[in-house]
Backbone as CSV, one residue per row, in Angstrom:
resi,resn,N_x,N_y,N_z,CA_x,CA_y,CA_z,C_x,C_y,C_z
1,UNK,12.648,-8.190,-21.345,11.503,-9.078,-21.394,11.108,-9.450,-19.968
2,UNK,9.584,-9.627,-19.741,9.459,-9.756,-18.029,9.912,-11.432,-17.975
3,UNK,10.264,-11.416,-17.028,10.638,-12.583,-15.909,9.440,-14.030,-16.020
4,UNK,8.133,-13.332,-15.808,7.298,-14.578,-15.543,6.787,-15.015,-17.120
5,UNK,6.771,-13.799,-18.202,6.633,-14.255,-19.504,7.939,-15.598,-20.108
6,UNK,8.919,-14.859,-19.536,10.227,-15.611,-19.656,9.969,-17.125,-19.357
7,UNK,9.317,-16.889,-18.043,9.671,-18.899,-17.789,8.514,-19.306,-18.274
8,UNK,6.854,-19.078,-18.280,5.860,-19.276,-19.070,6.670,-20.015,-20.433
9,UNK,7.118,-19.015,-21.103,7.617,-19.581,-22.666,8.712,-20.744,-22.335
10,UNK,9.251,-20.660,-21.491,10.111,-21.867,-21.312,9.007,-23.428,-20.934
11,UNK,8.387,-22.641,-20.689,7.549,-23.958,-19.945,6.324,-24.436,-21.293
12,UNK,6.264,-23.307,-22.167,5.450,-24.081,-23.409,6.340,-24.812,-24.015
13,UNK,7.293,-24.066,-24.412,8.742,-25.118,-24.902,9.137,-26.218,-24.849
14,UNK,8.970,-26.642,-23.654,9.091,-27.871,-22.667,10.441,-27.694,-22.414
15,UNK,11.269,-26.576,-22.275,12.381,-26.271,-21.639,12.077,-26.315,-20.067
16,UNK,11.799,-27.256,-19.726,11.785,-27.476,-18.274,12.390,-28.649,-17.279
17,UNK,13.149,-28.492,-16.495,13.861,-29.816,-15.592,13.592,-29.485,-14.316
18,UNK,13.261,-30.663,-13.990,12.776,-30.709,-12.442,14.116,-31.830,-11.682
19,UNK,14.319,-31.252,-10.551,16.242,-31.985,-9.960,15.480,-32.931,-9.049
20,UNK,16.245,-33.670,-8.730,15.604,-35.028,-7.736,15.235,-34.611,-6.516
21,UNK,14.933,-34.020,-6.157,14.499,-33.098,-5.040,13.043,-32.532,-4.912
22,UNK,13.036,-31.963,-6.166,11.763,-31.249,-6.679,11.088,-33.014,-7.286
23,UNK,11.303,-33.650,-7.673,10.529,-35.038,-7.734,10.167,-35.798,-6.416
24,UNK,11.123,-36.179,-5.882,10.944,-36.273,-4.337,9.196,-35.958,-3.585
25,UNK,9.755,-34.437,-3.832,8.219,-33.689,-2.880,6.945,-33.704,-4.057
26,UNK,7.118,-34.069,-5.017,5.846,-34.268,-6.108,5.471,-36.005,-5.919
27,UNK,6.140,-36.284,-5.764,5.740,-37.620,-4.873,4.848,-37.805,-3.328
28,UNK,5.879,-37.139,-2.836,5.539,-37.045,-1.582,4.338,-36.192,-1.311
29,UNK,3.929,-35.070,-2.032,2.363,-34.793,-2.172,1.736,-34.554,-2.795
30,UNK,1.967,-35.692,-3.685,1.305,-36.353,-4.198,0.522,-35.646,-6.036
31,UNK,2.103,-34.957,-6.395,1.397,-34.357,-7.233,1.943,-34.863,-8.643
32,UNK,1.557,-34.536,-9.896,2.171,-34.592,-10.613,2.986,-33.772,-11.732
33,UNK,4.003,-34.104,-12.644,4.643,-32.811,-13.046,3.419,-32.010,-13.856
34,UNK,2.611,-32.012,-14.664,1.465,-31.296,-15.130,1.004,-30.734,-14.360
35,UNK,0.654,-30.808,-13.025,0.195,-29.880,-11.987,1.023,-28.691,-11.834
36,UNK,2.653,-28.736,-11.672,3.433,-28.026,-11.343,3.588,-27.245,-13.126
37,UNK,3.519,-27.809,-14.081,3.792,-26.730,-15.121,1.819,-26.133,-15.576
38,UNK,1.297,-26.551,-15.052,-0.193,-25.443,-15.340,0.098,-24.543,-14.411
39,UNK,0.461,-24.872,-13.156,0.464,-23.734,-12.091,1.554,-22.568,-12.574
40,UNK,2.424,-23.238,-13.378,3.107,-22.109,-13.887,2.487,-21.248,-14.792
41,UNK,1.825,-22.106,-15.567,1.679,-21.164,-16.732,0.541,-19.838,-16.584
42,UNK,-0.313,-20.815,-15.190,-1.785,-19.975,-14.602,-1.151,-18.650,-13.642
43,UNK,0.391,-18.945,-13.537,0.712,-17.225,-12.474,0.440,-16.408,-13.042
44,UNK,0.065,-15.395,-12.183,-0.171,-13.950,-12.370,1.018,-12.906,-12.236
45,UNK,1.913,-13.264,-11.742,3.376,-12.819,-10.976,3.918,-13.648,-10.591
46,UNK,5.515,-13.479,-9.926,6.052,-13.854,-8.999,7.225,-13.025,-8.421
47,UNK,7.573,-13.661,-7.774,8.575,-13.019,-6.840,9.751,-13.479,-7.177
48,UNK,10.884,-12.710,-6.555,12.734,-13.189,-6.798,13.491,-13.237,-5.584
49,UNK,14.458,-13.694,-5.400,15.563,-13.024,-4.330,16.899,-13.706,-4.985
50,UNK,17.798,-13.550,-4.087,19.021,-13.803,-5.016,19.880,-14.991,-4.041
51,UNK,19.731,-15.879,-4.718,20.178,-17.462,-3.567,21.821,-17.016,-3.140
52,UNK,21.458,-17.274,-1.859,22.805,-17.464,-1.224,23.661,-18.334,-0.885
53,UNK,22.973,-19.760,-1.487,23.748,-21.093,-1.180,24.951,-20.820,-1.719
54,UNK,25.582,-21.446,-1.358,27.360,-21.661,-1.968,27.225,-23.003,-2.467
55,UNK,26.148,-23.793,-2.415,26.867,-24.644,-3.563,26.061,-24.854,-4.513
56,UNK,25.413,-23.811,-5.001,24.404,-23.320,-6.384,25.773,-23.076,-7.633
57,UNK,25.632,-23.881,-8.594,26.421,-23.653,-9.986,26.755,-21.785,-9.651
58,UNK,25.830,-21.185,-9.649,25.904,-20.162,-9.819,25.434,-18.809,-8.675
59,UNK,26.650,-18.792,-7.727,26.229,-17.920,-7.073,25.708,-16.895,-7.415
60,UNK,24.325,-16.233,-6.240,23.880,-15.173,-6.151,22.553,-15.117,-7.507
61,UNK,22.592,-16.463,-8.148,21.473,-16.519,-9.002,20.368,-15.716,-8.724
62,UNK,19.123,-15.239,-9.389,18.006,-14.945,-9.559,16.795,-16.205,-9.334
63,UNK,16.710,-16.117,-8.065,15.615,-17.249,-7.929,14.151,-17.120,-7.944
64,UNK,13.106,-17.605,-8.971,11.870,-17.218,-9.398,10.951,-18.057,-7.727
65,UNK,10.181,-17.351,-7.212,9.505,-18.152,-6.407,7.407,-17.446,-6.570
66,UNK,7.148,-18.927,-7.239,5.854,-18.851,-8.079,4.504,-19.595,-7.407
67,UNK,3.510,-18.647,-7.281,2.381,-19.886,-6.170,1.478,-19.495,-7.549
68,UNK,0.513,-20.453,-7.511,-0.324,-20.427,-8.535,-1.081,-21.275,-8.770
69,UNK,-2.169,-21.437,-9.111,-3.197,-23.088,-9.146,-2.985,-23.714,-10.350
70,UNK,-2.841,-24.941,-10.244,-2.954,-26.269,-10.899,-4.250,-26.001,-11.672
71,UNK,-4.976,-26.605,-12.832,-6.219,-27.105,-13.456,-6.781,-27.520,-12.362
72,UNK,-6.459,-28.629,-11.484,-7.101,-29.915,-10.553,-7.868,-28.217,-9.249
73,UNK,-7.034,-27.221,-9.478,-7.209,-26.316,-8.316,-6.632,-26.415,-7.334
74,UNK,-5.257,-27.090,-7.310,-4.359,-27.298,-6.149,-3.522,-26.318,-6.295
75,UNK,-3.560,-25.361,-5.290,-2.682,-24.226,-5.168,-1.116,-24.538,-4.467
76,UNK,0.107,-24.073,-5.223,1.498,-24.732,-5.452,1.570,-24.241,-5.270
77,UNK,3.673,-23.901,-4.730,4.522,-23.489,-4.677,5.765,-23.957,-5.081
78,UNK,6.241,-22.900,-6.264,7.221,-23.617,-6.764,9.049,-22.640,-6.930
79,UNK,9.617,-23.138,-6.834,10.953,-22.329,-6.939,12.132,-23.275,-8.059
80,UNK,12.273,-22.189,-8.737,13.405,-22.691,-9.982,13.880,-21.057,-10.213
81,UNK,14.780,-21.646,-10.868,15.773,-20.350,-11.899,15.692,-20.825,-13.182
82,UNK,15.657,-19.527,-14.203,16.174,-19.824,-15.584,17.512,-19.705,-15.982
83,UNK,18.218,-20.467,-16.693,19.447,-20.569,-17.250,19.484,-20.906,-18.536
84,UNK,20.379,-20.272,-19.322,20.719,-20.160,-20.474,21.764,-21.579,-20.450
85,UNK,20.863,-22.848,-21.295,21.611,-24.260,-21.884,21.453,-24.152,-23.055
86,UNK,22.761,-24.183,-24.288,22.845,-24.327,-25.756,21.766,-23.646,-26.084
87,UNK,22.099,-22.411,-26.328,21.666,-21.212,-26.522,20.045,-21.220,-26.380
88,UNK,19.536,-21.505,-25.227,18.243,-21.432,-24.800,17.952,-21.432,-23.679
89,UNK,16.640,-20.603,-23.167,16.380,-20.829,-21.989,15.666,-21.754,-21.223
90,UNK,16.001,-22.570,-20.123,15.555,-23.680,-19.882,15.482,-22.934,-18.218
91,UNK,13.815,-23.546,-17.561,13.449,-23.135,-16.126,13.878,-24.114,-15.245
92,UNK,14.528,-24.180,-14.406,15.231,-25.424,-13.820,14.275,-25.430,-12.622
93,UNK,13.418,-26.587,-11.772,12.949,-26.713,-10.829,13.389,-27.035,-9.550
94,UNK,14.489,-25.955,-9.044,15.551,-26.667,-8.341,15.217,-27.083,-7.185
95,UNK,14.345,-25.804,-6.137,13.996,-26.344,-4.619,13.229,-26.892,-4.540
96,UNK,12.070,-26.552,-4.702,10.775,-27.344,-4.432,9.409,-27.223,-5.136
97,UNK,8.728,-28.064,-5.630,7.458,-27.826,-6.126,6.528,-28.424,-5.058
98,UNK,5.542,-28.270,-4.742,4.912,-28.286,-3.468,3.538,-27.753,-2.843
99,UNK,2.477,-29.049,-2.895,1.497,-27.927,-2.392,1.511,-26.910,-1.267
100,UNK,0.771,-25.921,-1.554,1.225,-24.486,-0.915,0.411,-25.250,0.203
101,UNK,0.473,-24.800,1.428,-0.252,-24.725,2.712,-0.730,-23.383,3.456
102,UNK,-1.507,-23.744,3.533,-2.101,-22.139,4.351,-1.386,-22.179,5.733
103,UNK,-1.495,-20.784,6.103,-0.807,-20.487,7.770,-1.545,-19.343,8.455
């Protein structure tokens, strides 16, 4: 099954957690969690790599990293993994949700 269908359906589900971190910076600019789950659901793709933190539950995870516009038209950036909690998949919002910035 693809990857971005995968967290999409997690995210109609409302299988979704955002870690105090990823609240933090939705504060801080100023967004709210509905911004960050339309922008999900509005991707077209995304990208992966495989986290190298050592103190991730789960080394070497599959990390989803997703830009995509909000309804409001605020173009995000967001990074989570999916994990299998009591037999379901739930998209965890671990690093950051975040308006994207141009460079």
């Amino acid at each position: 099954m693809d990857l971005l269908w995968r967290v999409k359906s997690a995210v109609v589900r409302g299988h979704v957690a955002f870690t105090e971190k990823a609240r933090i910076e939705l504060e801080r600019d100023d967004l709210l969690e509905t911004d960050v789950l339309e922008s999900l659901l509005n991707a077209t793709f995304l990208r992966t790599k495989r986290s190298k933190s050592r103190f991730r539950g789960h080394p070497g995870e599959k990390v989803c990293i997703i830009t995509s516009f909000s309804y409001r038209g605020i173009f995000i950036y967001t990074k989570g993994v999916l994990r299998r909690e009591q037999g379901r998949e739930e998209f965890y919002i671990l690093i950051s949700s975040k308006r994207a910035v141009s460079t």
